[in-house]
mmCIF file of the N, C-alpha and C atoms, coordinates in Angstrom:
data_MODEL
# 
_entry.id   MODEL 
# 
loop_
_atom_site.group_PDB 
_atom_site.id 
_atom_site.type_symbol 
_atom_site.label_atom_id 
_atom_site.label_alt_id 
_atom_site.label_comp_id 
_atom_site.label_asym_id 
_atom_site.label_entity_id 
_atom_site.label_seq_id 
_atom_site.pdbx_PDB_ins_code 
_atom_site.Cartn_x 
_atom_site.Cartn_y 
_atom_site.Cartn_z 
_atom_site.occupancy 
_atom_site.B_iso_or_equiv 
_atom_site.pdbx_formal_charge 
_atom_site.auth_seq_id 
_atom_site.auth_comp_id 
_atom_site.auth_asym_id 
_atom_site.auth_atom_id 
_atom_site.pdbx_PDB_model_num 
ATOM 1   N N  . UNK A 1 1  ? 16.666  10.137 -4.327  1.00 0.00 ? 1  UNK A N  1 
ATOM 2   C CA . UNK A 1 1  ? 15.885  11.150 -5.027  1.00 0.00 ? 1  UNK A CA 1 
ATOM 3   C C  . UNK A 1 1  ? 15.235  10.619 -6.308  1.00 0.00 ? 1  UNK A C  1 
ATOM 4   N N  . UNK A 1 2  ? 16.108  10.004 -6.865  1.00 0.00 ? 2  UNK A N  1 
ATOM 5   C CA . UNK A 1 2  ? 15.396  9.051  -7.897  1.00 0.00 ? 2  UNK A CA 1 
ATOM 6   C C  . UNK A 1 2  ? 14.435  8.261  -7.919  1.00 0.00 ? 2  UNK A C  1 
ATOM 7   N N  . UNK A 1 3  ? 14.223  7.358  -6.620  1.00 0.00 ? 3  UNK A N  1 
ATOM 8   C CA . UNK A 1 3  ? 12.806  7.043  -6.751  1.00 0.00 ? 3  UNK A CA 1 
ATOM 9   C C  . UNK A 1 3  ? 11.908  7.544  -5.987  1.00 0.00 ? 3  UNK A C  1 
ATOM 10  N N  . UNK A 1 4  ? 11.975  8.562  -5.548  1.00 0.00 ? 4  UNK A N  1 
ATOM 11  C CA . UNK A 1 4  ? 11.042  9.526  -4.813  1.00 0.00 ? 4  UNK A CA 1 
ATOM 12  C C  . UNK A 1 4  ? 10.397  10.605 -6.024  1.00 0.00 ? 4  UNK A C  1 
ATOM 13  N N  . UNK A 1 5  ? 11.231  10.906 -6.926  1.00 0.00 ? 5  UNK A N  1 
ATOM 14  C CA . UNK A 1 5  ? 10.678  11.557 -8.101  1.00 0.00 ? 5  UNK A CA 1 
ATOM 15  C C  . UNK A 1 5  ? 9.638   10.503 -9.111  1.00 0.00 ? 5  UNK A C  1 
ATOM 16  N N  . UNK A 1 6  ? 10.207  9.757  -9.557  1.00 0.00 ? 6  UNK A N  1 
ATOM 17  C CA . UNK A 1 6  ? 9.467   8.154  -9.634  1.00 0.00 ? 6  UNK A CA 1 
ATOM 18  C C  . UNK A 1 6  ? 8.024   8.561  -9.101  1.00 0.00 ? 6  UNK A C  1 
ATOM 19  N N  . UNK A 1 7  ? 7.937   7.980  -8.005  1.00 0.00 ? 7  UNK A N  1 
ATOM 20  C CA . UNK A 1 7  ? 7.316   7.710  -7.242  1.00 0.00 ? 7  UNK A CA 1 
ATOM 21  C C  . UNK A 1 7  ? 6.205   8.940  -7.272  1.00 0.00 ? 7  UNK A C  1 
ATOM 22  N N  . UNK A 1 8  ? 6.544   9.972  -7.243  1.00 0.00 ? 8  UNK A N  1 
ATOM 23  C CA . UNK A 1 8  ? 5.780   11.495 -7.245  1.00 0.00 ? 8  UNK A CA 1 
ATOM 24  C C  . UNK A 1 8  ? 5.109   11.475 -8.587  1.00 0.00 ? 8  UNK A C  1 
ATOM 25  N N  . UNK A 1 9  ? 6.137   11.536 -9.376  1.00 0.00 ? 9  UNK A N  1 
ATOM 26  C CA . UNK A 1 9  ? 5.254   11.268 -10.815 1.00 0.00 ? 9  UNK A CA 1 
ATOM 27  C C  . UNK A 1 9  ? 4.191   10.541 -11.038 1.00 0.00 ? 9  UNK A C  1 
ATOM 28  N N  . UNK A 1 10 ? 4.701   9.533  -10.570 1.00 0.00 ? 10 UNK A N  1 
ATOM 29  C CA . UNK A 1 10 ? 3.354   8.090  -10.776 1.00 0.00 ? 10 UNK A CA 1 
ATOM 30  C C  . UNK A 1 10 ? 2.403   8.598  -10.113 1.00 0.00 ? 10 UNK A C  1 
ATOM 31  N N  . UNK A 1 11 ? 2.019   9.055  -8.794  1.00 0.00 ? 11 UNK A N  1 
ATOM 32  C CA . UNK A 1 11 ? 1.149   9.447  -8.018  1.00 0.00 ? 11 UNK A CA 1 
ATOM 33  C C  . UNK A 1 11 ? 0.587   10.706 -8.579  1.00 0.00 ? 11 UNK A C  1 
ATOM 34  N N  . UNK A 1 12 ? 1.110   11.763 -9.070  1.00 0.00 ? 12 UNK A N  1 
ATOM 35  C CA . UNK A 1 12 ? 0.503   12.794 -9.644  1.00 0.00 ? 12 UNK A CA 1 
ATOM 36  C C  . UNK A 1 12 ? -0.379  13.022 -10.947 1.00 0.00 ? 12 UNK A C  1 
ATOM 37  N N  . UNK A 1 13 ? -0.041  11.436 -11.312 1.00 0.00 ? 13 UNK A N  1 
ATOM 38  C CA . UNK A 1 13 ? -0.873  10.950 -12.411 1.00 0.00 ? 13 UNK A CA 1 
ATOM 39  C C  . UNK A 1 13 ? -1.722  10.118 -12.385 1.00 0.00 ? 13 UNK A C  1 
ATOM 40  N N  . UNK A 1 14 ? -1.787  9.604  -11.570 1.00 0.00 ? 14 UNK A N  1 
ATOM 41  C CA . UNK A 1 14 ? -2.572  8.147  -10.983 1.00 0.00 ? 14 UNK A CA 1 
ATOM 42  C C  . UNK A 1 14 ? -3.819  8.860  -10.218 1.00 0.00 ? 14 UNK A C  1 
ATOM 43  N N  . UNK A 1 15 ? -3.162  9.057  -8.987  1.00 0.00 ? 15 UNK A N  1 
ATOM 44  C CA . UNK A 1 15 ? -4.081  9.610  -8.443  1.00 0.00 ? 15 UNK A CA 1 
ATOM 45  C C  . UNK A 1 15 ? -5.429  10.779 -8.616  1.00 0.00 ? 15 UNK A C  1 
ATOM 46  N N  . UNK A 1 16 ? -5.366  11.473 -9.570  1.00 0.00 ? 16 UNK A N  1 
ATOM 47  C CA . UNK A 1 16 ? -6.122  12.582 -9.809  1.00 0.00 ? 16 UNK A CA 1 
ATOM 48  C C  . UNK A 1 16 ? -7.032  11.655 -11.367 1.00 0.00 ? 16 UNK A C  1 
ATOM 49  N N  . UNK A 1 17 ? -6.713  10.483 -12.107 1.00 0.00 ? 17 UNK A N  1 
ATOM 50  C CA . UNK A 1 17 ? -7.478  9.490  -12.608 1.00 0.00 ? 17 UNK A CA 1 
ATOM 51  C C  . UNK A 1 17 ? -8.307  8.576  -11.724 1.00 0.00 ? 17 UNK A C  1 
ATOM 52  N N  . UNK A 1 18 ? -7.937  8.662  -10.846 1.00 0.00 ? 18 UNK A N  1 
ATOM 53  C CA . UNK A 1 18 ? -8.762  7.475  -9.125  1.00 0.00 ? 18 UNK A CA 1 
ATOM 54  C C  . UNK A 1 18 ? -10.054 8.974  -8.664  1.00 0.00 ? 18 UNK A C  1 
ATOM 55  N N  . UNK A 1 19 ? -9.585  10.019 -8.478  1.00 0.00 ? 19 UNK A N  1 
ATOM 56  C CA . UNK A 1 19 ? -10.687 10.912 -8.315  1.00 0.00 ? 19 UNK A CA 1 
ATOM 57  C C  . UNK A 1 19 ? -11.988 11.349 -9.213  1.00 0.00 ? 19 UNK A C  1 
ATOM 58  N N  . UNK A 1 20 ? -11.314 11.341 -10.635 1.00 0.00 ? 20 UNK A N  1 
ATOM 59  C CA . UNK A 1 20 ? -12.253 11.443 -11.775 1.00 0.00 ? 20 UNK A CA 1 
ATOM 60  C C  . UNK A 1 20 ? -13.355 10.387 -11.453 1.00 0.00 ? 20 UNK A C  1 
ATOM 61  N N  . UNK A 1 21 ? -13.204 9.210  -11.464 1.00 0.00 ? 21 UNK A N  1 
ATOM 62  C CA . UNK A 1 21 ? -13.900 8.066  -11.534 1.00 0.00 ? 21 UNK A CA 1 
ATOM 63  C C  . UNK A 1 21 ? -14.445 7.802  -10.268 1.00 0.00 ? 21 UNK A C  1 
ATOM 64  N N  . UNK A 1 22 ? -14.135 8.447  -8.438  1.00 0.00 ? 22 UNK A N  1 
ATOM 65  C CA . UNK A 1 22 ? -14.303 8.355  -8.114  1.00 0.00 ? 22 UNK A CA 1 
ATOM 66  C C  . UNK A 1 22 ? -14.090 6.650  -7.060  1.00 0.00 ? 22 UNK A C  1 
ATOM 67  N N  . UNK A 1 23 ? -12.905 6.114  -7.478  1.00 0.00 ? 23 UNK A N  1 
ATOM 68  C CA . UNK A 1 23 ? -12.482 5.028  -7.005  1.00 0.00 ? 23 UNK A CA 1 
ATOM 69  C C  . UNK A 1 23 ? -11.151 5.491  -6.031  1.00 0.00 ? 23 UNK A C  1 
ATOM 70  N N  . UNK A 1 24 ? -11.319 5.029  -4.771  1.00 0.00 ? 24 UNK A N  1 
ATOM 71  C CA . UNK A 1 24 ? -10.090 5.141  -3.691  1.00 0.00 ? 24 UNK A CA 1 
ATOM 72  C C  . UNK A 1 24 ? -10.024 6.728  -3.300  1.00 0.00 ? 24 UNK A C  1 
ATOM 73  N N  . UNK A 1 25 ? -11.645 7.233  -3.557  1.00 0.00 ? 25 UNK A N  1 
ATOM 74  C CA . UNK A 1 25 ? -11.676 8.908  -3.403  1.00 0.00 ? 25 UNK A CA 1 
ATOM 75  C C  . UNK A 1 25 ? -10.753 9.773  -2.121  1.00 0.00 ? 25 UNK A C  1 
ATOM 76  N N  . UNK A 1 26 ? -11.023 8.867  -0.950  1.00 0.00 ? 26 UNK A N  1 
ATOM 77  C CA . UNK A 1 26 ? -10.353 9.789  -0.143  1.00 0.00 ? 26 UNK A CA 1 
ATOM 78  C C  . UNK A 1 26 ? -8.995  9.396  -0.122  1.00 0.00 ? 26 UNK A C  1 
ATOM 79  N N  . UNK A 1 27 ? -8.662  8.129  -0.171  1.00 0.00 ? 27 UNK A N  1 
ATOM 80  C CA . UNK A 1 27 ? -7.422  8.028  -0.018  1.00 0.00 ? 27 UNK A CA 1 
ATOM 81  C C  . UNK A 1 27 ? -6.446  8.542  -1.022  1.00 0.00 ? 27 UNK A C  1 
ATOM 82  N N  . UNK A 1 28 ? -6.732  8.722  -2.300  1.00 0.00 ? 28 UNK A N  1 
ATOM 83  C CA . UNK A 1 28 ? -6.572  9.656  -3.286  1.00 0.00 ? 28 UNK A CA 1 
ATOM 84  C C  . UNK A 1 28 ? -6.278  11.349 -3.084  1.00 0.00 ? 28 UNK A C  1 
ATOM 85  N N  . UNK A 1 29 ? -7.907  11.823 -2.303  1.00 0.00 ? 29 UNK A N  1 
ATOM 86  C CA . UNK A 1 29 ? -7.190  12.705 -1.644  1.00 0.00 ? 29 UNK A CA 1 
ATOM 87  C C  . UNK A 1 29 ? -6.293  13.187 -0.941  1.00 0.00 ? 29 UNK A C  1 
ATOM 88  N N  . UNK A 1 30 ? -5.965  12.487 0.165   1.00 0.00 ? 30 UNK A N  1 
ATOM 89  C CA . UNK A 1 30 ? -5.153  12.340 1.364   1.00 0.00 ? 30 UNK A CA 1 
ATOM 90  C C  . UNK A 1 30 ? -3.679  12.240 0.237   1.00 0.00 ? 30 UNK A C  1 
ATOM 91  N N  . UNK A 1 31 ? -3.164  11.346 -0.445  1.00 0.00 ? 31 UNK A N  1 
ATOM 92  C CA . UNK A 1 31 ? -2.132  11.505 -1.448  1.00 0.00 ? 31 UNK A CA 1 
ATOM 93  C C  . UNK A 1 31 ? -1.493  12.765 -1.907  1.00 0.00 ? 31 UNK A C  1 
ATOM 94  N N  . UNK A 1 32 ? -2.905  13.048 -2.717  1.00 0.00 ? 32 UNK A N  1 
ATOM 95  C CA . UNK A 1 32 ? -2.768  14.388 -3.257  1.00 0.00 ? 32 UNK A CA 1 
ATOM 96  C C  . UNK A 1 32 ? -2.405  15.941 -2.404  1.00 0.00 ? 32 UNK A C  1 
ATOM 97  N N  . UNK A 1 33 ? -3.011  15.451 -1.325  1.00 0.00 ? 33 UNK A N  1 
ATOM 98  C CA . UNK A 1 33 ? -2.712  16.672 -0.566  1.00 0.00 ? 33 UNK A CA 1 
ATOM 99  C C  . UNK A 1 33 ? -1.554  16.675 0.350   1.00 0.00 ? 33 UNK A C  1 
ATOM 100 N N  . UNK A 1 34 ? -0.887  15.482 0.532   1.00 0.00 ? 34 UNK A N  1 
ATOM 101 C CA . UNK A 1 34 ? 0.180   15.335 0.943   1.00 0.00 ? 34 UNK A CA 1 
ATOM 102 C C  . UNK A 1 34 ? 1.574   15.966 -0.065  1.00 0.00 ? 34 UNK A C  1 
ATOM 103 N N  . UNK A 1 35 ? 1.310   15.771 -0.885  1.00 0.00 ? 35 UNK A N  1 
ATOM 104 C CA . UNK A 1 35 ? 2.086   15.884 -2.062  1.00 0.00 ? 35 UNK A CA 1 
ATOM 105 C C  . UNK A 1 35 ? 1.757   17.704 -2.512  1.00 0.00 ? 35 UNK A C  1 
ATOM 106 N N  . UNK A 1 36 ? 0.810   17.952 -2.244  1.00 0.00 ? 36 UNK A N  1 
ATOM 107 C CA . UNK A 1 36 ? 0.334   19.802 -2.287  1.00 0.00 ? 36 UNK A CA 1 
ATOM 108 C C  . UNK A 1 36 ? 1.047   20.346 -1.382  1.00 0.00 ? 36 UNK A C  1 
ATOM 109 N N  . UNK A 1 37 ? 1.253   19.334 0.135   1.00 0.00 ? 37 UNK A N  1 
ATOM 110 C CA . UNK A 1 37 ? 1.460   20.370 1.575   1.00 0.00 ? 37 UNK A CA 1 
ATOM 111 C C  . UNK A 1 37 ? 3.235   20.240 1.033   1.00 0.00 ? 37 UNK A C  1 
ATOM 112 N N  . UNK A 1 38 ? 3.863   19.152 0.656   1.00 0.00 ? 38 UNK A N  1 
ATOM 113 C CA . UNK A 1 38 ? 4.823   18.936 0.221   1.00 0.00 ? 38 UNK A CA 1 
ATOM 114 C C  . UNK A 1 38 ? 5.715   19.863 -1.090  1.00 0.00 ? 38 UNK A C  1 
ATOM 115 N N  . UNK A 1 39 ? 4.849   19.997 -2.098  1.00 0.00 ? 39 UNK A N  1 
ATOM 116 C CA . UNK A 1 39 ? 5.219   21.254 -2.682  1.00 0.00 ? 39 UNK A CA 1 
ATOM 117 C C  . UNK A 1 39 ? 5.243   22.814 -2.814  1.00 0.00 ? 39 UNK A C  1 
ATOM 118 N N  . UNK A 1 40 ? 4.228   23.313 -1.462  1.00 0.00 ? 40 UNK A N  1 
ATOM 119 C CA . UNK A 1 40 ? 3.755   24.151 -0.943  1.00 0.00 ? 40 UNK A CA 1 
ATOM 120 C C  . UNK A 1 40 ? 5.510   24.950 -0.356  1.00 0.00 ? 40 UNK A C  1 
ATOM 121 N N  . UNK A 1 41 ? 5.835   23.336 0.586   1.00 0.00 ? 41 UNK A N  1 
ATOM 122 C CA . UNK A 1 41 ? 7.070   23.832 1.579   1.00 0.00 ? 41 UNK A CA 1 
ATOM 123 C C  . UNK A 1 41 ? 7.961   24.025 0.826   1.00 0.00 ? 41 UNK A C  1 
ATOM 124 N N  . UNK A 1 42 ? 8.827   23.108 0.206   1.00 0.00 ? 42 UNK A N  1 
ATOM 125 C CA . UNK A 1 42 ? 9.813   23.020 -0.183  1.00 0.00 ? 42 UNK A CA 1 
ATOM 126 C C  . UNK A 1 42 ? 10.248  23.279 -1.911  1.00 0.00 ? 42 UNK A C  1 
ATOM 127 N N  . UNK A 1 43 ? 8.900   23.233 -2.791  1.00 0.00 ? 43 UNK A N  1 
ATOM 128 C CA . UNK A 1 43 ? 9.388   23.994 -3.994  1.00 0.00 ? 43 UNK A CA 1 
ATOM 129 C C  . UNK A 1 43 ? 8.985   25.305 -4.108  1.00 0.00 ? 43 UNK A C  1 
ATOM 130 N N  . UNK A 1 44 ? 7.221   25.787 -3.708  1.00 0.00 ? 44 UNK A N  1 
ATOM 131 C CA . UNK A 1 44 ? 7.172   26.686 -4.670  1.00 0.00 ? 44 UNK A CA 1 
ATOM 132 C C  . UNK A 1 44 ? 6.773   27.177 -3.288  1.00 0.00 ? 44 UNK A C  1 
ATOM 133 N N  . UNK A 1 45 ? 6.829   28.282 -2.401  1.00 0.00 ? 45 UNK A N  1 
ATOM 134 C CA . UNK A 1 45 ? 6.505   28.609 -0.985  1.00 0.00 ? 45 UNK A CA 1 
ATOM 135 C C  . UNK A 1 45 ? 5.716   29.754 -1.212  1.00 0.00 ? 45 UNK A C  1 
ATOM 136 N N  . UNK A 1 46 ? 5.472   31.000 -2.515  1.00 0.00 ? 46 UNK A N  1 
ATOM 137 C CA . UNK A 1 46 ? 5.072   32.033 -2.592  1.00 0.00 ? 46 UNK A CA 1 
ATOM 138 C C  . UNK A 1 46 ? 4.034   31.440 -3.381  1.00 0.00 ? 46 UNK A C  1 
ATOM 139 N N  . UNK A 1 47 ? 3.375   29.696 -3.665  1.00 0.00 ? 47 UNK A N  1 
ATOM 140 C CA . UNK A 1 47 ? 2.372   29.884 -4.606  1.00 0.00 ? 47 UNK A CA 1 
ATOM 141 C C  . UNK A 1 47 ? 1.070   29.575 -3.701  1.00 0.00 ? 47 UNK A C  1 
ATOM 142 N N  . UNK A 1 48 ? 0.868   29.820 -2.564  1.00 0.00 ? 48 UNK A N  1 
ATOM 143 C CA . UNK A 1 48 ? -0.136  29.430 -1.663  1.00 0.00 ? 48 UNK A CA 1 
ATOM 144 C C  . UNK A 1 48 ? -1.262  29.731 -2.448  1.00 0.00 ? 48 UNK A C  1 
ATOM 145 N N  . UNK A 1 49 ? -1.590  30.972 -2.819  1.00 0.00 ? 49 UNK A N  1 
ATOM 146 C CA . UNK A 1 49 ? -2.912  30.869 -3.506  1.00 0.00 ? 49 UNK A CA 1 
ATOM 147 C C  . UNK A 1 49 ? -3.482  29.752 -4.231  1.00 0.00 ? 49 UNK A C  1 
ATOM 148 N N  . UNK A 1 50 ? -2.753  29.383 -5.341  1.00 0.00 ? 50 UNK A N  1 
ATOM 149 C CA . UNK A 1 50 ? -3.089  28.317 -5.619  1.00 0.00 ? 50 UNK A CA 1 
ATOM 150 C C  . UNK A 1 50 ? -2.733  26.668 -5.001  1.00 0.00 ? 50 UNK A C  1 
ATOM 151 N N  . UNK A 1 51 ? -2.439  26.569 -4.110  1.00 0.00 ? 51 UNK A N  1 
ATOM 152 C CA . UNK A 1 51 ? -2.100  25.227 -3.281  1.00 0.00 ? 51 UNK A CA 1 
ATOM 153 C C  . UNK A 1 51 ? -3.145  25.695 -2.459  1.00 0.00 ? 51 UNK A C  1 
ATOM 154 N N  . UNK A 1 52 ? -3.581  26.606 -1.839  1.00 0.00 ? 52 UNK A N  1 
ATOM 155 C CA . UNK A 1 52 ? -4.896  26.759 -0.433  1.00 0.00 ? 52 UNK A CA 1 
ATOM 156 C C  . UNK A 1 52 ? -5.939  26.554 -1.499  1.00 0.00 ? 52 UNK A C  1 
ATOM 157 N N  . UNK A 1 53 ? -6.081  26.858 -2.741  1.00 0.00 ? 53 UNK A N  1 
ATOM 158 C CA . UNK A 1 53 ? -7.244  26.173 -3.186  1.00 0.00 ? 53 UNK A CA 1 
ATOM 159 C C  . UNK A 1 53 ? -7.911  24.326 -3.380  1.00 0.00 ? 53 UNK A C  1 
ATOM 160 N N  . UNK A 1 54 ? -6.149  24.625 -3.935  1.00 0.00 ? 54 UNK A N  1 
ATOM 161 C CA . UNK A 1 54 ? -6.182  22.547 -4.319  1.00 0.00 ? 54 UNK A CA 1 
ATOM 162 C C  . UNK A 1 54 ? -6.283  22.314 -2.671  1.00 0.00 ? 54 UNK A C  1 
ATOM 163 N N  . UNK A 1 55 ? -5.669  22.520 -1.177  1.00 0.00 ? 55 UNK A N  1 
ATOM 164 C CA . UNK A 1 55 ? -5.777  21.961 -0.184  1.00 0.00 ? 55 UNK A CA 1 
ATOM 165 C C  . UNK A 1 55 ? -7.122  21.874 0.078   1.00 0.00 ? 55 UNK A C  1 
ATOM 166 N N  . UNK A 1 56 ? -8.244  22.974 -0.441  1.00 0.00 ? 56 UNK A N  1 
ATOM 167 C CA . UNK A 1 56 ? -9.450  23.309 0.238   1.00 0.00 ? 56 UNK A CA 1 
ATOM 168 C C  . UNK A 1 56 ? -10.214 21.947 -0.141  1.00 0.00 ? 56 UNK A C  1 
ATOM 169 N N  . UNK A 1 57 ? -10.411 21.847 -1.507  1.00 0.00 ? 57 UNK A N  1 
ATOM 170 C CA . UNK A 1 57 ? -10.980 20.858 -1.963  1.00 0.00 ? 57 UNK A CA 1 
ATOM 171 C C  . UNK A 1 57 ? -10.481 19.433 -2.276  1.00 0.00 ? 57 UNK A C  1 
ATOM 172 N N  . UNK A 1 58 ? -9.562  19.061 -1.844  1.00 0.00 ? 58 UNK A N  1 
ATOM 173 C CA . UNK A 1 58 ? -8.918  18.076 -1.538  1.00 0.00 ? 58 UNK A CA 1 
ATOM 174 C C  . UNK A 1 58 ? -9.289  17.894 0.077   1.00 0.00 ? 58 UNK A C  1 
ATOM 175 N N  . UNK A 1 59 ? -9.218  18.667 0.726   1.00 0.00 ? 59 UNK A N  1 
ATOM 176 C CA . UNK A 1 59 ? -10.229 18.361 2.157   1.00 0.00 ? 59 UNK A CA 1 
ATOM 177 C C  . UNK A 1 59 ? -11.640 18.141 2.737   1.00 0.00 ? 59 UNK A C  1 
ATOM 178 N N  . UNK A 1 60 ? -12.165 19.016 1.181   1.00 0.00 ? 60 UNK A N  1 
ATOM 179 C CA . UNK A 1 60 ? -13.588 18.777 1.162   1.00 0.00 ? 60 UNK A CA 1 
ATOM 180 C C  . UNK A 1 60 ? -13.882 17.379 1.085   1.00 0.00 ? 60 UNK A C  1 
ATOM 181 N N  . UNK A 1 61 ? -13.214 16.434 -0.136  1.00 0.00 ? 61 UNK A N  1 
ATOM 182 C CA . UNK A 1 61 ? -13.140 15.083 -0.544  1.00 0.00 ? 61 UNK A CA 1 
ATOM 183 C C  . UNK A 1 61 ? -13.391 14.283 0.799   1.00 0.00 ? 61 UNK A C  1 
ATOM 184 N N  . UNK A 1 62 ? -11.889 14.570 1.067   1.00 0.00 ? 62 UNK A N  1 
ATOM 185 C CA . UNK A 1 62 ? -11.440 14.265 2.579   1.00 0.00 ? 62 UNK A CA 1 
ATOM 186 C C  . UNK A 1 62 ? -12.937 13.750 3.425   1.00 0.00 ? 62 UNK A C  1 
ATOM 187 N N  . UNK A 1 63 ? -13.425 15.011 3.974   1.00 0.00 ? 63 UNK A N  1 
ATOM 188 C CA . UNK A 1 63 ? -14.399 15.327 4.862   1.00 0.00 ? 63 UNK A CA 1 
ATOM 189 C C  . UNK A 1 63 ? -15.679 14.066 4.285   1.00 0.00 ? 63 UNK A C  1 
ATOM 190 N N  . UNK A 1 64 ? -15.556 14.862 3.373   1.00 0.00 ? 64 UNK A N  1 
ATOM 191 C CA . UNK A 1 64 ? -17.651 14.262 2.421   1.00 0.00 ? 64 UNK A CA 1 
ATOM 192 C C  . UNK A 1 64 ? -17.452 13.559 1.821   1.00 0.00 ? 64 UNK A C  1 
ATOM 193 N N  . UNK A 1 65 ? -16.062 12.918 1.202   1.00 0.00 ? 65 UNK A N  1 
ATOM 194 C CA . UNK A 1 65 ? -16.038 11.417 0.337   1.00 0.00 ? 65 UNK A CA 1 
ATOM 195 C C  . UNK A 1 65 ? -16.537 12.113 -1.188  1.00 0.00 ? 65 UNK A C  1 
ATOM 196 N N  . UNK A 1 66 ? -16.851 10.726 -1.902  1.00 0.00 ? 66 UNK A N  1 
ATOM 197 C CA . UNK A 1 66 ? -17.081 11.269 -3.405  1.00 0.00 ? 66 UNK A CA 1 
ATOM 198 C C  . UNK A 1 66 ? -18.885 11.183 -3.209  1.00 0.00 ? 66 UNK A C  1 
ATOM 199 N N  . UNK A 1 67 ? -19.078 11.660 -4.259  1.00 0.00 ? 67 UNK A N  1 
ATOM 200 C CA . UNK A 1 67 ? -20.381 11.628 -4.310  1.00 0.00 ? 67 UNK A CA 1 
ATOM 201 C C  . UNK A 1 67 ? -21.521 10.575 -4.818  1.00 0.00 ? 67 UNK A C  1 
ATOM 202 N N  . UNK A 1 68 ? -22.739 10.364 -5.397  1.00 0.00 ? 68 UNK A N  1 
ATOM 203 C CA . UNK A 1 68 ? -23.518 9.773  -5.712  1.00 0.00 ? 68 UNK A CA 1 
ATOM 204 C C  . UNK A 1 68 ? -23.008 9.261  -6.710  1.00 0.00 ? 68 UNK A C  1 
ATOM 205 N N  . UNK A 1 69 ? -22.385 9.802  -7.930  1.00 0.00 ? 69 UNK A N  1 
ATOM 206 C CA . UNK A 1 69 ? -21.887 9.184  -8.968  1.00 0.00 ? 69 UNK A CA 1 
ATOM 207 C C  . UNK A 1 69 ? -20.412 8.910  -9.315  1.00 0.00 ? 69 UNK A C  1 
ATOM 208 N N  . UNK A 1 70 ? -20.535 7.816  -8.252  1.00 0.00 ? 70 UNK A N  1 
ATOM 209 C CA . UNK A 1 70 ? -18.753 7.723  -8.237  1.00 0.00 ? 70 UNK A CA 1 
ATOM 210 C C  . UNK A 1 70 ? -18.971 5.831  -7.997  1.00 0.00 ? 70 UNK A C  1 
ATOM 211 N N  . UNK A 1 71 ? -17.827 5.379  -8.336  1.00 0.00 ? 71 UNK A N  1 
ATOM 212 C CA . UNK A 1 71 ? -17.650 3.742  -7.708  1.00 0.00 ? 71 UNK A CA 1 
ATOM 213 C C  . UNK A 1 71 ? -17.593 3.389  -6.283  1.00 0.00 ? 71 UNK A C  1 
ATOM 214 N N  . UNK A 1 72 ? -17.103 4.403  -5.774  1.00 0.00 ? 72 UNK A N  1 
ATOM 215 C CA . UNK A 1 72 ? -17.233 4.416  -4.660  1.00 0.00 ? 72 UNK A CA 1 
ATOM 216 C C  . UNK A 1 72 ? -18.353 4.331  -3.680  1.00 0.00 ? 72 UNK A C  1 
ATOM 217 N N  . UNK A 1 73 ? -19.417 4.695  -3.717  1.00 0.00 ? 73 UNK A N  1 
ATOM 218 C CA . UNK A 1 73 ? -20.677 4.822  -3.752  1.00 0.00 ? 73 UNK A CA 1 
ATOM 219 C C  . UNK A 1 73 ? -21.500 3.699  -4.186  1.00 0.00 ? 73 UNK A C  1 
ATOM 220 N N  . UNK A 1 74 ? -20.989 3.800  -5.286  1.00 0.00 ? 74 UNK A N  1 
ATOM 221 C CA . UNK A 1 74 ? -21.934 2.527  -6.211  1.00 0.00 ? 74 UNK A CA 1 
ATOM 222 C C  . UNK A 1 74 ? -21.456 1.462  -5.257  1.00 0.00 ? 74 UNK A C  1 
ATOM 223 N N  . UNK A 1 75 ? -20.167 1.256  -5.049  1.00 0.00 ? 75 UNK A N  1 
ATOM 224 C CA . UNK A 1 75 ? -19.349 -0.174 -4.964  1.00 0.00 ? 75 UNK A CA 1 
ATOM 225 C C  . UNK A 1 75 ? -19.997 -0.168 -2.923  1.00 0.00 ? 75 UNK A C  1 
ATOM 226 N N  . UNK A 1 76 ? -20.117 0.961  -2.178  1.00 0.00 ? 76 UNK A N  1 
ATOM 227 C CA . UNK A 1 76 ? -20.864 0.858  -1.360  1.00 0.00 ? 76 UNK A CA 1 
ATOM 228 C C  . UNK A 1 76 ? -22.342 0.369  -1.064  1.00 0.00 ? 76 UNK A C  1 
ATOM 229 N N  . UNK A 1 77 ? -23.277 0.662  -1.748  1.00 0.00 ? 77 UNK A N  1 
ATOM 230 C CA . UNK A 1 77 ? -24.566 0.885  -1.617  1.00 0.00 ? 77 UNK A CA 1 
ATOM 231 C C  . UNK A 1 77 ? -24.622 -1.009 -2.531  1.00 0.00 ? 77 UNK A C  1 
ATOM 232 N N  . UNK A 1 78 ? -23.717 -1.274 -3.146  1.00 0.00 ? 78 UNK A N  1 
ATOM 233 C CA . UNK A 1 78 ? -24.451 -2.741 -3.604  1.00 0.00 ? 78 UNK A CA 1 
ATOM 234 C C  . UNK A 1 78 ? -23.704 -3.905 -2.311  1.00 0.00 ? 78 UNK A C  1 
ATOM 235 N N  . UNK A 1 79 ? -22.554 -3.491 -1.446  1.00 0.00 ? 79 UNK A N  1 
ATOM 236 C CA . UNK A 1 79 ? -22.007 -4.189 -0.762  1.00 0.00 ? 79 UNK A CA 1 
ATOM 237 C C  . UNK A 1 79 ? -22.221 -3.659 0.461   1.00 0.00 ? 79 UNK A C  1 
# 
């Protein structure tokens, strides 16, 4: 449990700095929403409203990637 909390932490902080900037966008997502479907079940089960939002757009990512002004993009379109 100890390094699974670790581990959660680091990612819940990491990851949502990789989206800002638009670097490792989906896989970032995919993280994040693993970790949403994950706290959805087993901590908070009555807070769906707000987890079906973060899932929505965390799938949007998913789906459409980051956008025009992201590294991702950039780091595409020059390579």
């Amino acid at each position: 449990p100890e390094l699974a909390a670790t581990m959660a932490a680091c990612a819940e902080h990491f990851f949502p700095i990789l989206l800002l900037f638009g670097i490792a966008t989906r896989l970032s997502a995919l993280g994040l929403l693993g970790m949403t479907l994950t706290i959805q079940l087993f901590v908070y089960p009555d807070a769906y409203p707000t987890h079906g939002t973060w899932a929505a757009l965390l799938l949007y990512l998913l789906a459409q990637g980051p956008g025009k002004i992201s590294f991702d993009h950039w780091i595409a379109k020059r390579y």
